[in-house]
N, C-alpha and C positions, 0 to 999 in steps of 0.2 A: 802758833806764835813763831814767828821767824828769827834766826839764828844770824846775827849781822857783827863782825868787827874782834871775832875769835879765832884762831891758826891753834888746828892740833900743834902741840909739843912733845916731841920725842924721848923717849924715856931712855936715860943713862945705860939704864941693866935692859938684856932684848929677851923676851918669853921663852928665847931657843936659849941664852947662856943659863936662864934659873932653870929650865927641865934638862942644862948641862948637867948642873951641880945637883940637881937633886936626885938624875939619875933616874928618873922615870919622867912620864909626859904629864900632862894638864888636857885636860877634858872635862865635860859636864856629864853623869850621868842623870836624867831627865825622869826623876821615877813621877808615871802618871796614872790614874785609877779614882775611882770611888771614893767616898771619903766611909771609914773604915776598910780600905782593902788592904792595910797594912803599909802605906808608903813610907811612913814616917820609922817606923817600926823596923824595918827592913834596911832604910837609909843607914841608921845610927845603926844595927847591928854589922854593916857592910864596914861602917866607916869603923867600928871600935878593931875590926880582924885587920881592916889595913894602915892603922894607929899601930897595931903589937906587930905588924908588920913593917915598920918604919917608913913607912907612907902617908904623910901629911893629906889630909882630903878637909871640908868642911859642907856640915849639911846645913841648908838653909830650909829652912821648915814652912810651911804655911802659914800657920798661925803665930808662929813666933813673927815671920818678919809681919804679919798686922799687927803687931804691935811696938812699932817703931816706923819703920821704913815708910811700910804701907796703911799705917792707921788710918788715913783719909777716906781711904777705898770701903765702899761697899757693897756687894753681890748682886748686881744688876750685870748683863753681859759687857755696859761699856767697863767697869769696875773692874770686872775680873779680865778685861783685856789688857787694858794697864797694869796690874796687877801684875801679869805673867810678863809685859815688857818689858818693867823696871826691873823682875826680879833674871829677865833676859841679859839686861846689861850690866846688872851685877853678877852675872854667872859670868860674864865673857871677860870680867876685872881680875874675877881670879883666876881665870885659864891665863891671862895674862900674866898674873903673877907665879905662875907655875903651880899651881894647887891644883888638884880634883875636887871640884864640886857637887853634890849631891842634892840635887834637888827633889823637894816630896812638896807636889801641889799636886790638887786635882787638875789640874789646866785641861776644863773641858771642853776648849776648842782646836780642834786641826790645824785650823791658820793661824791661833796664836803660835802652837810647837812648834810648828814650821817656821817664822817669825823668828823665834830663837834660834832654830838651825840654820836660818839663812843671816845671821850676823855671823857666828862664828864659823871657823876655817874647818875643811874637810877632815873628817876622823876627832872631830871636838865637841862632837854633842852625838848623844845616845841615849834612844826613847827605852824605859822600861816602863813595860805594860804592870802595871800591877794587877793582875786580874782577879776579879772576885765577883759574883754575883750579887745582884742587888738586894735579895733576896737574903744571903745569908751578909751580906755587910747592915742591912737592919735588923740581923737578929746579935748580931757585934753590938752596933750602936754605943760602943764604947764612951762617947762623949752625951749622947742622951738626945742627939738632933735630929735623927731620923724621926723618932716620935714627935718632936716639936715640928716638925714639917709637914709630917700627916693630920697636926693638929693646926696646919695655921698660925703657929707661930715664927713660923722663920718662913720669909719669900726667898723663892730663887735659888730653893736648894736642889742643888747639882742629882740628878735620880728621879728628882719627886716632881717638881713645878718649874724645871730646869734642865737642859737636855747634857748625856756628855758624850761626846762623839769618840768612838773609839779608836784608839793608834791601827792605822793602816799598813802597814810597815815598820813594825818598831825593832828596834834591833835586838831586843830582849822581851819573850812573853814569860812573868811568874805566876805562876798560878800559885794563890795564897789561901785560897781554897781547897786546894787538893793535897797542898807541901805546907811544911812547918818551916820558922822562920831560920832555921841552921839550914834546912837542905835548897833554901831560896838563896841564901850565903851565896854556900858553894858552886849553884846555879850560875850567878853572877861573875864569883870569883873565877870560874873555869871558863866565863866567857871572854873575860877580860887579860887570862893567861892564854886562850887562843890566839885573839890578838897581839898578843908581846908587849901587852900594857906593864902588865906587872909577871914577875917571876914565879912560878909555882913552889910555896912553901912545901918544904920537905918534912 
C-alpha cells in the first residue's frame, strides 16, 4: 500500500537531549532463542537490577504484545515476519524516547533481526542469543506447547514443524542451559559496563 500526502514531523525534545537528562543511552537489547530458553525470564530479571538501578528500561514480551498490538497475527512465516517488524518499529519509538528496551521473541529469522538492525542507528540494537538446546527447552516446556506440537496441535512451531535460524554474530551468547538466571544477569550487565552503557554497581 503506498504512502501518499504525509511529511515526517519533527519532534520538540531530540533522542540525544532525553539520553542528556537521563544520563545514560537508549538501545534495544534483542533477547532471541527457543521458546522456553528463558528469554522472557532473563528480560524482566535484567530489567528489575537496572529499575533498583535507576535505569528506566521496558520489556516487550511476545506473547504479551499478541495480545493487543499484535493479535492479528498468526504463526505462519509471513505472520511472524510482521510480527518482528511492528514489534521493530516500536522498539526504535522507544530508543527514541531515551528508554532501553528489551525485547524477548523467538524471532526465528536472520533477515528479520537484521531488518530491526538495519532501522536503527549504530550501537542501538544488540542480539542476545539465548541459548538452550532443544532438547532440554522440551523437557522445560513450561507453557505445555512443545507437546502440543508433537501432538499436532499447534502448526508452525518454531523447533518442531518450523525452522529457527541461529544468530550468526550476536553480540551477547547466554547460555541458560549451563548458567542460572542471576549469573546470566551479571553476564549481561558486565557486557553492557564494558561498553560504558551503564556504570558498574558497587
Amino acid at each position: 500500500m503506498a504512502v501518499n500526502n504525509i511529511v515526517w514531523h519533527d519532534a520538540s525534545v531530540t533522542k540525544e537531549e532525553r539520553r542528556k537528562k537521563n544520563n545514560y543511552g537508549s538501545y534495544v537489547l534483542w533477547f532471541t532463542g527457543l521458546s522456553g530458553s528463558g528469554k522472557s525470564t532473563l528480560a524482566n530479571a535484567l530489567a528489575r537490577y537496572l529499575f533498583e538501578n535507576n535505569i528506566q528500561t521496558y520489556v516487550l514480551d511476545g506473547d504479551n504484545i499478541r495480545h493487543g498490538l499484535n493479535k492479528d497475527l498468526g504463526f505462519t512465516d509471513e505472520d511472524r515476519k510482521e510480527n518482528i517488524r511492528r514489534i521493530g518499529e516500536v522498539s526504535k519509538l522507544f530508543v527514541d524516547s531515551g528508554q532501553i528496551v528489551l525485547t524477548a521473541f523467538i524471532s526465528p529469522f536472520r533477515e528479520d533481526r537484521q531488518q530491526v538492525k538495519d532501522i536503527l542507528s549504530e550501537n542501538e540494537f544488540f542480539e542476545v542469543y539465548v541459548k538452550c538446546s532443544l532438547d532440554e527447552c522440551e523437557v522445560r516446556d513450561p507453557k505445555g506447547l512443545y507437546k502440543k506440537a508433537r501432538n499436532n496441535e499447534i502448526k508452525h512451531f518454531t523447533g518442531i514443524d518450523s525452522p529457527y535460524e541461529e544468530p550468526e554474530n550476536p553480540a551477547i551468547i547466554v547460555d541458560t542451559e549451563t548458567q542460572d538466571i542471576e549469573q546470566s544477569v551479571k553476564q549481561i550487565v558486565s557486557f553492557l559496563v564494558e561498553k560504558g552503557f551503564i556504570q558498574e554497581n558497587k
